[in-house]
N, C-alpha and C positions, 0 to 999 in steps of 0.2 A: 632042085631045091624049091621050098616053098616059098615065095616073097611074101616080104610081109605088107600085111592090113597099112591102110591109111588112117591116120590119125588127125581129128579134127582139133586143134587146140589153139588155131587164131583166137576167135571168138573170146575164148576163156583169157588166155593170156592180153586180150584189148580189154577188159573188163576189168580185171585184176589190175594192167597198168594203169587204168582207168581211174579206181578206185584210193590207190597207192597215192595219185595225183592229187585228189581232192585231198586223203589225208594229210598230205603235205602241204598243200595249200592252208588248210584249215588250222595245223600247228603254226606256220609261219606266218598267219593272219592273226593268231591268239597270240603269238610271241610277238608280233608289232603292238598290238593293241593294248597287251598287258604289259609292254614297255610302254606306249605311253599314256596307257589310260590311269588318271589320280587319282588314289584313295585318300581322304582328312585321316589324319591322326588326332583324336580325340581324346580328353580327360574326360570321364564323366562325375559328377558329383551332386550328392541329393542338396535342396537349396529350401530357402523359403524367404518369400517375397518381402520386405522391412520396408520400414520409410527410410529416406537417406538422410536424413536429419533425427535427431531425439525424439522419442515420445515423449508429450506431455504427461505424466504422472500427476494424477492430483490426488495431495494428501490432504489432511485433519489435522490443525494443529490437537485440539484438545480431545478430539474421536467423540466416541457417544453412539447412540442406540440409532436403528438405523428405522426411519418413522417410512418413507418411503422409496423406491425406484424409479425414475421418471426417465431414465432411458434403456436401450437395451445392446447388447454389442451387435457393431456393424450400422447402426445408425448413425446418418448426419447428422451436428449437432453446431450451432451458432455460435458466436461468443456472447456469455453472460448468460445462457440460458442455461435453469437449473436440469441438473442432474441426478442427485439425491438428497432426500430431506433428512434431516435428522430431529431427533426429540428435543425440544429447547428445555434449557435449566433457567433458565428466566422468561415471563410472559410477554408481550407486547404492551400489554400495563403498566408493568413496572418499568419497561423502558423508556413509555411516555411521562410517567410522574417522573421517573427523574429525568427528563426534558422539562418538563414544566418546573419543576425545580431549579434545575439551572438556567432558565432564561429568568426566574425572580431573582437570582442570584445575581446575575449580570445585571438584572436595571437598579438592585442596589446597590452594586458597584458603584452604577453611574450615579446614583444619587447621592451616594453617600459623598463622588470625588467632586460635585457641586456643592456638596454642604462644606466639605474641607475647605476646600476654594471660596468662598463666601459667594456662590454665582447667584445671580437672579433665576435662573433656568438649567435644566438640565440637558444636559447632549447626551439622547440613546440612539444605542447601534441603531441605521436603519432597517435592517433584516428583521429585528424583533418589532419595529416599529410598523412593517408590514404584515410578520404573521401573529404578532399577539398584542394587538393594539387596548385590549380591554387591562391589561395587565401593565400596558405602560399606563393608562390614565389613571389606575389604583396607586402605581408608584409616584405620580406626579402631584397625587391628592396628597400623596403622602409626606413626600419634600412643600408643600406650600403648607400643608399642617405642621408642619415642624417648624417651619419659617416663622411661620405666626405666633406660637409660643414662644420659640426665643424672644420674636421681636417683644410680643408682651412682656415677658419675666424682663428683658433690657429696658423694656417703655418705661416701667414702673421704678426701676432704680434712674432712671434716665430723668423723672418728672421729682423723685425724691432731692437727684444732685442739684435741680432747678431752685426747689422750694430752698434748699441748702444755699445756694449761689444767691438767691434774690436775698433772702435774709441777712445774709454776711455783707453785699453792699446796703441794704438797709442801715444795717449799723455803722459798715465804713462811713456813710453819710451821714450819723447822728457824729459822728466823732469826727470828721471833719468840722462839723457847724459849733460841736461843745468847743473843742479845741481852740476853735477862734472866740468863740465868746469868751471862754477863759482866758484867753490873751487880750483882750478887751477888761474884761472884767479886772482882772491884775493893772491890766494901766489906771483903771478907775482905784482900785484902792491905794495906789501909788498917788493919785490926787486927792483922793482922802487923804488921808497920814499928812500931807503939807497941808492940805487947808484948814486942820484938826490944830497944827502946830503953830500955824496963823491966825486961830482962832476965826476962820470964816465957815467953819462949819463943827456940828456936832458929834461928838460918836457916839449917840446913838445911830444914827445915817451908817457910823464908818461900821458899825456891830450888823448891819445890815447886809452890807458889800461884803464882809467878809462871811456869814455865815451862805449868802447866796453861790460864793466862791467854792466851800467847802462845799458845799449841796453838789455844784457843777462838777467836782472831780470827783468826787463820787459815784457819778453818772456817767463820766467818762471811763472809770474805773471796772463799771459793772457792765459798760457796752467793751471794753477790751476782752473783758472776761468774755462775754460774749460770743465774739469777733473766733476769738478762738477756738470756742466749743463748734462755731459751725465751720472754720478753717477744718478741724479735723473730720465735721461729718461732711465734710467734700469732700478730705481725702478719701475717708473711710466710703464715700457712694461710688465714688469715683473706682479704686481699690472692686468693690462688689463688681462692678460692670467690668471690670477688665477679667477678674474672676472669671465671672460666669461666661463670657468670650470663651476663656482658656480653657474653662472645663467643658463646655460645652462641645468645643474643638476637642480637646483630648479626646472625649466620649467617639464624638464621629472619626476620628484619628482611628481608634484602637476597634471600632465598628466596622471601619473599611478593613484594616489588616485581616480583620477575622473573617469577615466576607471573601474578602481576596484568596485568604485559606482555605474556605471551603466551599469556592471556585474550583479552584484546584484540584481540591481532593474529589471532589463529583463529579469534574472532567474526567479525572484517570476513571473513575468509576463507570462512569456515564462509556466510555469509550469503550471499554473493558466489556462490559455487558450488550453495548450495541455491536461488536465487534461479534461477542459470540452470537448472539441474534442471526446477525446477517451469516456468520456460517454455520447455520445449521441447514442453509440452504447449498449445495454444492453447485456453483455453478462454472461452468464451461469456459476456461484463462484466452480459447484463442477458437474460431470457426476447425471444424473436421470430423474425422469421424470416431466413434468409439469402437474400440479395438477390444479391448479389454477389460471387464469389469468384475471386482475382485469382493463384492456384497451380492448375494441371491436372492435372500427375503428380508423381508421387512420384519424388523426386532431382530436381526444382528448385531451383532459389535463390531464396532469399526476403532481400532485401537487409536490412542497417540500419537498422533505422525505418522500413521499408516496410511500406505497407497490405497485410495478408494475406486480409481479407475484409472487406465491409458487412455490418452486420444493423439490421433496421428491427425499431425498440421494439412488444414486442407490446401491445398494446391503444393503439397510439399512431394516430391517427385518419390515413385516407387522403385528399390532397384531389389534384386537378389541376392541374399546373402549364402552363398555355397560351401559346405563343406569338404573341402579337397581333400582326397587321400595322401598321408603323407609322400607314398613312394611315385607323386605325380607332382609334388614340388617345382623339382628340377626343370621341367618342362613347362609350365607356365610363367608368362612374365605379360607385365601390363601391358593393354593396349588389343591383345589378342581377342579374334573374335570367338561370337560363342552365340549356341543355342538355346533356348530355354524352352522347356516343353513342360507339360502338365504333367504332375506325377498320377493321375487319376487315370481313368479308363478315357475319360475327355481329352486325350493328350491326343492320342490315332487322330481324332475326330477335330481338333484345330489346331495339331500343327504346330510349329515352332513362330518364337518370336527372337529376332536377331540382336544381340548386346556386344557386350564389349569388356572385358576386364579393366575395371581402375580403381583395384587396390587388393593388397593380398597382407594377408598379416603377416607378422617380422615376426610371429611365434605360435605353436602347438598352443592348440586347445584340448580339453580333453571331454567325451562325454560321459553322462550317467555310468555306462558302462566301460567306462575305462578306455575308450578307444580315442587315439590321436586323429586329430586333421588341422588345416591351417584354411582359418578363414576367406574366404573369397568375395569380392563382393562386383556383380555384373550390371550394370549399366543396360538397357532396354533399350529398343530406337522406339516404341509405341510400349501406351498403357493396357496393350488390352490382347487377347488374340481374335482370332477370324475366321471365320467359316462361312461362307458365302454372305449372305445380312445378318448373317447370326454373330454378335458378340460377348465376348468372354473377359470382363473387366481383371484386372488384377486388384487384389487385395493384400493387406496386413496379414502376414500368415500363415499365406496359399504356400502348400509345398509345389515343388516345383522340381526338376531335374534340368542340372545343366551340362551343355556338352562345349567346354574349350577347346575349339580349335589351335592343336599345338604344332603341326605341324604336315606334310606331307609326302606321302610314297607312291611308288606305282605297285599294281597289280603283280608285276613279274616280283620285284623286290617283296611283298606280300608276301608270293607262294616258294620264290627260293631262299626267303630269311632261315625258318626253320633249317634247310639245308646246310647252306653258310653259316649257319651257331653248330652244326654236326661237324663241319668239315673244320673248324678253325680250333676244333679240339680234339680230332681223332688223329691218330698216331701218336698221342703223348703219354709219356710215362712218368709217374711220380718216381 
């Protein structure tokens, strides 16, 4: 019989066990590792960067033609500094005449409510007293010119009631002095008449006494007459001066009221037109930047209450506002963390910036196109991203991509889920 050949097959069979070994090894190092190495379970959803507070909107109450542009979007901007000019419908001339209008108007208030009052002087505002003192001293010429005629037109009746009063005692004084000599005289012809009837004296004497007697009350008769005529031109002077007081007053009465009136009505006017003045200039309600600007060129329209531009509050913090897919609802809730990355080609190149979910909306929104998502809005831990000294601010805007972290799996759960949704439904029969 022929024995058989020798066969070398250690070698192979150490190699093969060899091999067999690592492969085993290398599963039950991927199955440690893929048990416990973590994968994030993420939502992702496209975002754009908002302030977390309002934009300021600035409207026009009355709109108007658009004269020019003085700023441009994404520029800082002050508060109070202008931003677009518009075409004014009243000049700066006419604003100031009726300024200088109504400050003549005021100091005749004031003079007019010294003349009412009977003042010696007048009290003007001191504002106008500083900035238009040429115009108080025309009004002040003006109250002592006036002073002075009344006082004359009063001086002249004032000197007539004199000449009236001294006359009227003139006379009360002839007719005190008649009065007594006629009572005198009466006694004297009472001693006539006896000494006539005693024959110690004559009547021609007593024709004497008596016709001097008549003479006397006569005199006394046409000074009563007199006495009277001028009692009544004292009333009647007197009467005049209180007159001309009252009308004079009336005048200034019913001069103030009308002034006071059209105080008033130049005020609203005066306001009304300085009001539009001053906004034809638009200027900036709070410091920030401008976002948005809703005029291009100069000699537009800018309607009635129309938005002329946004600006975002400066120091007013930037957060994310995300559009979540509906069917990732369920898995987001506040507090969770999250990524936010550039939606640009800049995003590779710096990288994520870390936030926080705090706040989700209680309702679908819907876009242009019809499509459902629920608001999201992420919170930032920094304004900016980073790339070595290279920085990337965030802006009003800026789209963005965010990624919430919802939760976590491992790797093995990863690769045997697929499997697990097969096996939890195979054998089943409708």
């Amino acid at each position: 019989m022929t024995e058989p050949e020798d066969v070398e097959i250690g070698p192979l069979t150490r190699g093969t066990h060899l091999f067999v070994a690592c492969a085993a090894m290398l599963v039950i190092g991927f199955l440690v590792w893929s048990s416990v190495a973590v994968l994030d379970v993420v939502s992702q959803a496209s975002g754009e960067v908002v302030p977390s507070t309002q934009l300021k909107s600035i409207q026009h109450l009355e709109g108007g033609i658009v004269s020019e542009i003085l700023v441009r979007e994404g520029q800082a901007v002050s508060k109070d500094q202008p931003l677009v000019a518009l075409q004014a419908t009243a000049s700066g001339a006419d604003v100031n005449e009726m300024a200088i209008r109504l400050v003549t108007l005021n100091l005749n208030v004031a003079r007019l409510e010294a003349e009412a009052a009977d003042k010696g002087e007048v009290t003007y505002p001191q504002e106008i007293v500083r900035s238009h003192p040429d115009l108080v001293t025309a009004t002040d010429n003006l109250f002592r010119s006036r002073r002075g005629k009344l006082a004359s037109t009063l001086g002249g009746l004032h000197e007539a009631l004199t000449q009236r009063e001294q006359a009227a005692s003139e006379v009360e004084a002839r007719l005190r002095n008649a009065r007594n000599t006629l009572r005198h005289l009466g006694e004297q012809v009472s001693i006539s008449e006896s000494m006539i009837r005693e024959g110690l004296s004559n009547r021609y004497t007593h024709l004497a006494l008596l016709r001097e007697q008549s003479a006397l009350r006569s005199r006394i008769d046409e000074d009563e007459a007199a006495l009277k005529r001028n009692q009544a031109a004292i009333k009647e002077a007197r009467t005049l001066i209180e007159t001309g007081r009252q009308s004079y007053r009336q005048e200034v009465v019913e001069q103030l009221a009308q002034a006071r009136r059209d105080v008033d009505e130049l005020s609203q006017r005066f306001s009304k037109v300085s009001d539009n003045l001053d906004r034809t200039t638009i200027r900036s309600p709070v410091d920030g930047v401008v976002k948005t600007l809703y005029v291009a060129t100069r000699g537009g329209v800018v309607k009635a209450g129309g938005t002329v531009l946004d600006i975002v509050p400066a120091g007013d913090r930037l957060i994310v506002e995300a559009k979540l897919p509906t069917y990732d609802i369920g898995y987001v809730s506040l507090g969770q963390p999250a990524r936010i990355r550039l939606a640009s080609q800049d995003g590779v190149r710096f990288g994520s910036i870390d936030g926080s979910v705090v706040h989700i909306g209680p309702d679908t929104n819907v876009t242009e196109k019809g499509g459902a998502f629920y608001k999201v809005r992420i919170e930032t831990t920094r304004d900016h991203f980073q790339h070595g000294i290279e920085t990337y601010r965030l802006y009003p805007g800026m789209q963005v991509t965010a990624h919430i972290r919802t939760g976590e799996r491992t790797v093995l759960t990863y690769i045997l889920e697929p499997f697990m949704g097969l096996a939890s439904s195979a054998l089943k029969e409708r």
